[in-house]
Backbone bond lengths (Angstrom), bond angles and torsions (degrees), N, CA, C in turn:
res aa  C-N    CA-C-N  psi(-1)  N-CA   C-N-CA  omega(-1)  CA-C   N-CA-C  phi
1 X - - - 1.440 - - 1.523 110.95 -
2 X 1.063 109.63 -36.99 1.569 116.44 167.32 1.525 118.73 -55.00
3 X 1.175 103.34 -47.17 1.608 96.90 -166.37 1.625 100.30 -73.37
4 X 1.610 108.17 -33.92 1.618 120.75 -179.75 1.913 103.10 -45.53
5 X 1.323 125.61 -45.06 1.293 132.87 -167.12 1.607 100.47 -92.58
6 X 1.463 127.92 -28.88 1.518 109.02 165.03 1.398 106.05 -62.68
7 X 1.594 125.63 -55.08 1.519 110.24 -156.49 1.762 86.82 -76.37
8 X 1.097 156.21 -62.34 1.252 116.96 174.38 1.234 136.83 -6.11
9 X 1.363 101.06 -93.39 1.668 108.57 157.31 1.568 126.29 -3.81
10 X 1.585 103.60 -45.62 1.440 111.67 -163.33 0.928 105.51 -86.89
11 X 1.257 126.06 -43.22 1.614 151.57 -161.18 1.851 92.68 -67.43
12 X 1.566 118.32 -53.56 1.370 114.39 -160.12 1.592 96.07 -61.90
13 X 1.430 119.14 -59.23 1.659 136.48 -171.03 1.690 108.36 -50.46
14 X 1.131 105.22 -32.63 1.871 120.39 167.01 1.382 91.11 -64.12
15 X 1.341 136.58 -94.32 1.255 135.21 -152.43 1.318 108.54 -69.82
16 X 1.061 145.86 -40.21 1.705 137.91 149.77 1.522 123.13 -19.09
17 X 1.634 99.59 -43.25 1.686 106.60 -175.05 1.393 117.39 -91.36
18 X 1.920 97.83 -37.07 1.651 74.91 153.90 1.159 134.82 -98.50
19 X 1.077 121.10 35.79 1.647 132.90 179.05 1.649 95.04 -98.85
20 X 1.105 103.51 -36.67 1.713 107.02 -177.62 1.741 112.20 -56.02
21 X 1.335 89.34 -47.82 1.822 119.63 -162.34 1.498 91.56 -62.78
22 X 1.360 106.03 -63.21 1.781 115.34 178.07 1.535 112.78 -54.03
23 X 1.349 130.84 4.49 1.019 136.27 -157.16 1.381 116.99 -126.03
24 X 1.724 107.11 -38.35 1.339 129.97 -175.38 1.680 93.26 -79.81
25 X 1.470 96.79 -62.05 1.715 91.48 174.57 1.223 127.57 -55.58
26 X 0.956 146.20 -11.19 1.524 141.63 -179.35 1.131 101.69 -87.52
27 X 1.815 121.95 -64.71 1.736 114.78 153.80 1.236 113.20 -40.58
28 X 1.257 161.39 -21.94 1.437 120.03 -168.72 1.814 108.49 -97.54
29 X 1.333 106.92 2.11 1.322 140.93 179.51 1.395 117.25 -66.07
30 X 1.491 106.65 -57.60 1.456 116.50 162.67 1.264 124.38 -68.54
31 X 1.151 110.61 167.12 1.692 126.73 -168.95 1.701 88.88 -84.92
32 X 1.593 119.95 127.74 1.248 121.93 -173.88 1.808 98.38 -84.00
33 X 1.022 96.99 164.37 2.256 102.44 -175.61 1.464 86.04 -66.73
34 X 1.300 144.13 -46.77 1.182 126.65 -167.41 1.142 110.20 -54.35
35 X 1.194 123.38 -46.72 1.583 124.30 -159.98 1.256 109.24 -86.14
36 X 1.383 135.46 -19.42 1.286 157.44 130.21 1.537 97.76 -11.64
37 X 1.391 98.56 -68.14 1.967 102.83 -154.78 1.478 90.67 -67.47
38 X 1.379 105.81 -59.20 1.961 110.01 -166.34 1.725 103.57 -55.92
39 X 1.255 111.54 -32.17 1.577 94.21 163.79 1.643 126.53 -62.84
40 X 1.111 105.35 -38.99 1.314 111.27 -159.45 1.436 101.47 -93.89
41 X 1.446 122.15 -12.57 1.518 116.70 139.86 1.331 127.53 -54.17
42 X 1.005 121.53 -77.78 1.440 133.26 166.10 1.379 120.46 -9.56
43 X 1.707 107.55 -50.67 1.282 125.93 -174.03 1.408 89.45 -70.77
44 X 1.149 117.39 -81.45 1.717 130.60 -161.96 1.528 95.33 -36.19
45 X 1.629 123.62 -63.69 1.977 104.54 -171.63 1.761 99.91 -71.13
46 X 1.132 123.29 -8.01 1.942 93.04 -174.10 2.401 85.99 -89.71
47 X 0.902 127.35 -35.33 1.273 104.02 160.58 1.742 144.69 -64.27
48 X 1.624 83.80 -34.28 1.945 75.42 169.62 1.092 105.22 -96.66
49 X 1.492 137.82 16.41 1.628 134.59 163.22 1.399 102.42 -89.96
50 X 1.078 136.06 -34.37 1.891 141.28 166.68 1.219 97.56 -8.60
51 X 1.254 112.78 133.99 1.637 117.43 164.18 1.381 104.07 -100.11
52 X 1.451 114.70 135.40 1.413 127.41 -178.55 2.142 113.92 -25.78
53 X 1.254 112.21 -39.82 1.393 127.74 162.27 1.549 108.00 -44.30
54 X 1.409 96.33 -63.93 1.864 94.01 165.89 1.304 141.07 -54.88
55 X 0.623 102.27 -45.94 1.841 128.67 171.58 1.942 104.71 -54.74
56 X 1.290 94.00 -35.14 1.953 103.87 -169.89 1.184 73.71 -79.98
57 X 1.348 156.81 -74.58 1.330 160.35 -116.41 1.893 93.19 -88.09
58 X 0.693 121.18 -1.39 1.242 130.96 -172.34 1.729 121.69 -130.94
59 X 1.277 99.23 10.40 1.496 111.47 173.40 1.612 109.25 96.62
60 X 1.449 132.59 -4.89 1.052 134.46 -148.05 1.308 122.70 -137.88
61 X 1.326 126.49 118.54 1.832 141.19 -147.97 1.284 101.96 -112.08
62 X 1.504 144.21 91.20 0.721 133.86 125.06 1.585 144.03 -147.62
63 X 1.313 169.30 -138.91 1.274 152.95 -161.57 1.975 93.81 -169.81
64 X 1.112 111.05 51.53 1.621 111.40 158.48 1.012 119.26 -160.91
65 X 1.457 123.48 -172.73 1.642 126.02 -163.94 1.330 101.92 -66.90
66 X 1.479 141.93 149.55 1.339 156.60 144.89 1.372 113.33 -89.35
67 X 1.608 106.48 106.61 1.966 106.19 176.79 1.828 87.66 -103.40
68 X 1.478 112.30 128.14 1.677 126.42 162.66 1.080 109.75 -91.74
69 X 1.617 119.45 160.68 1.300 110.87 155.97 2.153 80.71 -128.67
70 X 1.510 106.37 162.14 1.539 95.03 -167.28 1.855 85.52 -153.67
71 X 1.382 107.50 139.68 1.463 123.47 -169.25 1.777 111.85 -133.12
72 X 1.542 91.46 94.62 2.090 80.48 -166.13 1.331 112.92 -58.91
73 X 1.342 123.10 -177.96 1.394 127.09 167.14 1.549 100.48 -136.15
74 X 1.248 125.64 -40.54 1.404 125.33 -149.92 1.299 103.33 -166.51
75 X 1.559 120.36 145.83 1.391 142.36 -176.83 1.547 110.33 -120.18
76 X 1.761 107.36 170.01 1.502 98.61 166.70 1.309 86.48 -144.48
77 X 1.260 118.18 139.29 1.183 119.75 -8.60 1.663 115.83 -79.58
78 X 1.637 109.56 166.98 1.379 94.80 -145.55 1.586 109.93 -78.10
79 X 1.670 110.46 4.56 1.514 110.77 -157.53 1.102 91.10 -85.56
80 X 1.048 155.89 -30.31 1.605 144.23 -106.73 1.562 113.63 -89.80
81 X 1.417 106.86 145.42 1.624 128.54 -156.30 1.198 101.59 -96.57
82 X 1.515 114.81 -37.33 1.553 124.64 -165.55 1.504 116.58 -129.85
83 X 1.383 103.70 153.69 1.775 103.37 170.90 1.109 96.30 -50.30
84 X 1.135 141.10 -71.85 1.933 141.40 -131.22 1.918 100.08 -79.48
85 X 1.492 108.12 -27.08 1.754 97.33 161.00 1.394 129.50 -62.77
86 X 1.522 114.15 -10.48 1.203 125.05 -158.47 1.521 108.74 -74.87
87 X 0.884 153.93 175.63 1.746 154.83 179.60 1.744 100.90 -164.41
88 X 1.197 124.01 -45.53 1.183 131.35 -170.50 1.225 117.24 -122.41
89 X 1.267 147.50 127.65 1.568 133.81 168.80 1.655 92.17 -140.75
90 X 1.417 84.65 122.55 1.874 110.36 168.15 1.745 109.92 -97.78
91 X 1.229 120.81 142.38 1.310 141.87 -125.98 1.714 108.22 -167.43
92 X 1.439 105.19 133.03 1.710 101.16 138.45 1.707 112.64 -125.33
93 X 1.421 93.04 146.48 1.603 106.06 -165.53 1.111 105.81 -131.39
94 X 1.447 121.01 147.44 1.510 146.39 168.77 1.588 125.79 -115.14
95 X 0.833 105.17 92.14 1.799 124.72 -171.15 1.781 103.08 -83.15
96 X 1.169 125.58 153.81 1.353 141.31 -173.51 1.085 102.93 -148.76
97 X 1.188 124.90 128.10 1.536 130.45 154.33 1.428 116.87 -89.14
98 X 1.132 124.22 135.70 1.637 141.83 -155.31 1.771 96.57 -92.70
99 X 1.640 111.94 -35.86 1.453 97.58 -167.62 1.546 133.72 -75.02
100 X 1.757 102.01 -25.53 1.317 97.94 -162.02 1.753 103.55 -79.94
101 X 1.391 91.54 -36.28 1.759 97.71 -169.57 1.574 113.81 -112.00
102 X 1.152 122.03 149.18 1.621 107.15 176.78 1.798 107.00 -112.23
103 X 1.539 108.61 30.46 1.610 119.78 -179.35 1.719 82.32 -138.37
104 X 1.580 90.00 141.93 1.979 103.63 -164.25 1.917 77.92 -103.68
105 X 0.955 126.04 11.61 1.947 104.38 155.74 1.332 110.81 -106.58
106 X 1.514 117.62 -10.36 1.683 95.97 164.43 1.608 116.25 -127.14
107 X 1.472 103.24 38.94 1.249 120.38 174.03 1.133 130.41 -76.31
108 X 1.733 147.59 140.66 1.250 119.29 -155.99 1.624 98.26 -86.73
109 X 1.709 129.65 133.36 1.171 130.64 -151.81 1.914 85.10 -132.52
110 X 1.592 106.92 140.90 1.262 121.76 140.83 1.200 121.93 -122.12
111 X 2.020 108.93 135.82 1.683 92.13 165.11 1.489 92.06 -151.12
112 X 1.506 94.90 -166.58 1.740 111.98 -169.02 1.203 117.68 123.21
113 X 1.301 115.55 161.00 1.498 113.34 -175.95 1.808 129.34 -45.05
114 X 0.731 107.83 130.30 1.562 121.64 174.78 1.475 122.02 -114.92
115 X 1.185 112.20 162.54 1.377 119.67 161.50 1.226 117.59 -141.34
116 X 1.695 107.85 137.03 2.030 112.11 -164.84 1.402 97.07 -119.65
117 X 1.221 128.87 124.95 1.385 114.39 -176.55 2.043 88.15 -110.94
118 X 1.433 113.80 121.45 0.908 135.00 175.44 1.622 117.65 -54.61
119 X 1.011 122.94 87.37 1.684 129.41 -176.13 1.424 118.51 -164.77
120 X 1.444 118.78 165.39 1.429 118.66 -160.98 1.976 86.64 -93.30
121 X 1.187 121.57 117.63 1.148 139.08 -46.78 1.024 138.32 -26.53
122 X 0.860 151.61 167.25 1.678 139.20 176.88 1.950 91.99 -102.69
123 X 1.607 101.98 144.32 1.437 119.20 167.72 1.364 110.62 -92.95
124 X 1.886 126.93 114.10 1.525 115.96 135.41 1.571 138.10 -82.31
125 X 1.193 104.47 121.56 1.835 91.11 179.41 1.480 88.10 -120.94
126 X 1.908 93.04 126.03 1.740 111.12 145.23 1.294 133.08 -105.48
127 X 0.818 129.20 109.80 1.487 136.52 -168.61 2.257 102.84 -56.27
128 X 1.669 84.25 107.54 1.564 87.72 -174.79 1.662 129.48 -46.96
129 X 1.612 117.45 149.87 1.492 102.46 -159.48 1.366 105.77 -74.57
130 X 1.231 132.39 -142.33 1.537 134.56 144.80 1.883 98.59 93.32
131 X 1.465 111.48 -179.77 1.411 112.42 -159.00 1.674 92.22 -71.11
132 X 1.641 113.70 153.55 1.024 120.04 176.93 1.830 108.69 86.60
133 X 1.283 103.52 28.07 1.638 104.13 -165.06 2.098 83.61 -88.77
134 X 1.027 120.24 -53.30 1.713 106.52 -166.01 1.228 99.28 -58.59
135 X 1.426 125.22 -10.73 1.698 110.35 -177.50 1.287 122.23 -84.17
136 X 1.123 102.09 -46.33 1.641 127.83 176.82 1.894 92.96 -58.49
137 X 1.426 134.60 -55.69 1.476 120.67 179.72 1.345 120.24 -61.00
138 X 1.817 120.50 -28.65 1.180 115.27 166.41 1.420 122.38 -59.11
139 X 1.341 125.91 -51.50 1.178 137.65 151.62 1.766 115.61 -15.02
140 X 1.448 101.27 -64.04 1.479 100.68 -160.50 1.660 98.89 -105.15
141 X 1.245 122.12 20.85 1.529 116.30 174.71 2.175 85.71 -125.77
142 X 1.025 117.85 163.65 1.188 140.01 -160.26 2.000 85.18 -102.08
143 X 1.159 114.87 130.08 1.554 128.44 171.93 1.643 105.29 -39.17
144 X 1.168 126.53 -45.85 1.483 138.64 -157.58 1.540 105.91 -83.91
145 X 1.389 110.75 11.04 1.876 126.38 -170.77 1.405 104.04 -164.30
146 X 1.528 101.13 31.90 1.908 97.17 168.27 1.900 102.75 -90.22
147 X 0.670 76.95 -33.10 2.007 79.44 -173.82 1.952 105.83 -60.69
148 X 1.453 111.67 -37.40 1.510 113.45 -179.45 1.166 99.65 -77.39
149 X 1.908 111.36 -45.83 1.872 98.32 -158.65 1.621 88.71 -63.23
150 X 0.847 141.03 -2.60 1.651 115.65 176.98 1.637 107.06 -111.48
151 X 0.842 143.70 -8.01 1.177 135.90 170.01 1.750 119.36 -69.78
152 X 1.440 124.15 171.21 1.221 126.23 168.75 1.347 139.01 -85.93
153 X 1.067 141.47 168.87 1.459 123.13 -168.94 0.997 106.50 -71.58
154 X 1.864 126.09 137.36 1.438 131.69 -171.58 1.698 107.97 -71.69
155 X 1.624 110.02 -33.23 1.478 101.68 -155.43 1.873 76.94 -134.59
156 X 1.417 82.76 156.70 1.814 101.63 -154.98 2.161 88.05 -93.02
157 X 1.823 93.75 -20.32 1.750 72.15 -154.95 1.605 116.57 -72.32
158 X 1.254 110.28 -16.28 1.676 121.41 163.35 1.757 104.69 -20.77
159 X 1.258 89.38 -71.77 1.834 104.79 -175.05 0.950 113.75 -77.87
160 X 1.336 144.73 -26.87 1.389 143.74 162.22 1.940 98.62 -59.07
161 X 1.313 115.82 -51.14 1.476 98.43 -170.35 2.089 116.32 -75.70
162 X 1.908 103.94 2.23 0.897 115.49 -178.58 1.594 107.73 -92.66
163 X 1.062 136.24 -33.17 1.234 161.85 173.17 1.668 106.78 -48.07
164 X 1.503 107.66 -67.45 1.165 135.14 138.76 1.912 124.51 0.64
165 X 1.331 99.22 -88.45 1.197 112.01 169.04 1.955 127.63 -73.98
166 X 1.166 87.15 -23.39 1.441 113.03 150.29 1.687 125.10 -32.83
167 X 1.544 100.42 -77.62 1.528 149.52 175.62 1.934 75.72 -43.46
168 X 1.291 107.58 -95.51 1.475 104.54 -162.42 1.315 121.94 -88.07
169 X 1.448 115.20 30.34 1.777 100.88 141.27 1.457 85.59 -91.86
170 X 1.094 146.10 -86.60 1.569 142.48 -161.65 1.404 113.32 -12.35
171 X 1.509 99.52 -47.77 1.601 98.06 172.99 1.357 135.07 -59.15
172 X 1.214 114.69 -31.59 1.437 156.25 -178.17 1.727 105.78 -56.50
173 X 1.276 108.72 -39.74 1.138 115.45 -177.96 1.513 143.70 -73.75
């Protein structure tokens, strides 16, 4: 009976550890929330730093402040541990323009998937609107992030803290 309750014993602490192991690895797999946020910083100042020139280069006409709110989905390469591995980060984003309206619900707004390729300059690609728009995102989103680049933003507070900053540049004015 003894030996019956050691290999028990052993057997549970075996499958515990690799349940752990199977566990640690799958997390270290995912994109951690930190790197989440520091992406989606990154993203958010290389867009509202755009100089109006940029922004045209990007499908988009206008001459005032841009408040984003920006929600990653996917990196390239796709493992990556750290901001500075990053080269690519795929995204959906919500841009506001500050000039026409000083209320962010009837503000003139662009969003949708993007891609920022992280470099001195930094690259935006938006996949142009108009017929043929899901083709053009398959194209410029990686197959393994077609299901996110089309989905909606998971968590509201992105845009709530865009709304936000929104509110007081408008105010500002």
């Amino acid at each position: 009976m003894i030996s019956t309750r050691r290999g028990l014993v052993a057997a549970v602490v075996t499958l515990a550890g690799l349940t752990l192991a199977g566990v640690t690895f799958f997390v270290s797999r995912q994109p951690s929330t930190q790197l989440n946020e520091e992406l989606a910083a990154q993203v958010t100042l290389i867009l509202e730093q755009a100089s109006p020139g940029e922004h045209h280069s990007h499908g988009h006409s206008f001459d005032a402040a841009v408040v984003c709110a920006v929600e990653p989905f996917g990196t390239e390469p796709s493992d990556v541990t750290s901001l500075v591995e990053v080269r690519w980060v795929y995204a959906r984003h919500m841009c506001a323009i500050t000039g026409q309206s000083n209320d962010w619900a009837s503000s003139v707004r662009a969003s949708g998937p993007i891609a920022v390729k992280i470099d001195i300059p930094p690259q935006v690609r938006v996949p142009e609107a108009g017929a043929g728009y899901p083709e053009r995102v398959r194209r410029l989103i990686p197959a393994r992030y077609h299901e996110q680049a089309f989905a909606e933003f998971s968590d509201d507070a992105a845009i709530d803290a865009a709304r936000e900053r929104f509110a007081l540049a408008t105010a500002a004015k």
